[in-house]
C-alpha positions in Angstrom: 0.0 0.0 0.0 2.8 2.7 1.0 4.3 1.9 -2.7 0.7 3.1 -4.0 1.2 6.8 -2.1 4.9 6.4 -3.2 4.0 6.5 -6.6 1.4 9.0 -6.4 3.8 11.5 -4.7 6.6 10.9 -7.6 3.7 11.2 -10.0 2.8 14.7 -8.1 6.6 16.2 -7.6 6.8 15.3 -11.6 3.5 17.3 -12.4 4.5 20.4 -10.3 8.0 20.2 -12.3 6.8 20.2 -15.4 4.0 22.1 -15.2 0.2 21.0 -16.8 0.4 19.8 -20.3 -2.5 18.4 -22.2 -3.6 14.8 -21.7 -2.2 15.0 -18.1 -4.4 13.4 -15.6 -5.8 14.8 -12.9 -7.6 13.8 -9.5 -10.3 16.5 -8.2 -11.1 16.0 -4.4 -13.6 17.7 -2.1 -14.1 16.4 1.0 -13.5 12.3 0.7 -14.7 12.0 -2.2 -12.3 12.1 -5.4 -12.7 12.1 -9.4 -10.4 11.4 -12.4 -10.0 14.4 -14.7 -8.1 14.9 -17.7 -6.6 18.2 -18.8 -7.5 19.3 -22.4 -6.0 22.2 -22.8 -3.2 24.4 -21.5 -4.0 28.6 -21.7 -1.6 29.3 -19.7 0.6 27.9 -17.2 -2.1 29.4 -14.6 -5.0 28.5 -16.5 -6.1 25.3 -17.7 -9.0 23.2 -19.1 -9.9 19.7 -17.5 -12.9 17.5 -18.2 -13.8 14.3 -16.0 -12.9 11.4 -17.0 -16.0 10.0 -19.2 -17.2 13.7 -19.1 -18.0 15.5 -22.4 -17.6 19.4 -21.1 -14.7 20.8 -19.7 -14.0 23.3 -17.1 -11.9 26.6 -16.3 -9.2 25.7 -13.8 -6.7 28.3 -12.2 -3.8 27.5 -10.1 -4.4 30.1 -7.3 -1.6 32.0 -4.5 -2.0 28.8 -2.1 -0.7 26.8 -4.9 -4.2 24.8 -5.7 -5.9 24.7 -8.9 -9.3 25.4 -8.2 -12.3 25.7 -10.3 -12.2 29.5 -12.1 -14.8 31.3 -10.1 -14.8 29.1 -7.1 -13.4 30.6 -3.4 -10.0 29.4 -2.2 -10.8 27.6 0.3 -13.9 25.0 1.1 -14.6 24.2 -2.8 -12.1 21.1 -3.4 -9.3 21.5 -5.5 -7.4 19.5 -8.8 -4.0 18.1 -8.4 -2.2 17.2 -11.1 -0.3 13.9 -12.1 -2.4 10.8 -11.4 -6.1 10.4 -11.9 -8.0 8.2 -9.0 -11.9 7.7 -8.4 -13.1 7.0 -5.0 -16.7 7.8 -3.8 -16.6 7.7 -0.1 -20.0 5.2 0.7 -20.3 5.9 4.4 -21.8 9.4 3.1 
């Protein structure tokens, strides 16, 4: 299992390096809940477009001053946020 979390830091720490780039996956997480994303396109290297995975629309993202991409329009805090560099579904059922 720590291997699992091993791999998803690397994948993380390589993300951040690089910067988004299109096809990159994605993992969107508010509260315990997560969801696969996929970016689509790269505006800038502030801005980005990511679409769920199986989704057909995709949405504004911004990388904001706390260092979290969050949905464009959506506060800082309380709204979940996107990290970049693995994509991982998990619906939380004790909700």
């Amino acid at each position: 299992m720590a291997d699992v979390f091993e791999q998803r830091r690397a994948a993380i720490a390589a993300a951040k390096a690089s910067g988004p780039k299109v096809g990159m996956p994605a993992t969107f997480s508010i509260g315990s809940d997560s969801y696969g994303y996929v970016v689509t396109e790269v505006i800038t290297p502030r801005k980005i477009m990511a679409r769920s995975i199986g989704g057909m629309i995709p949405e504004t993202w911004t990388l904001r001053r706390n260092g979290e991409w969050v949905r464009k329009g959506d506060p800082m805090r309380g709204s979940g946020g996107l990290t970049l560099g693995y994509a991982y579904d998990h619906l939380d059922p004790s909700f």
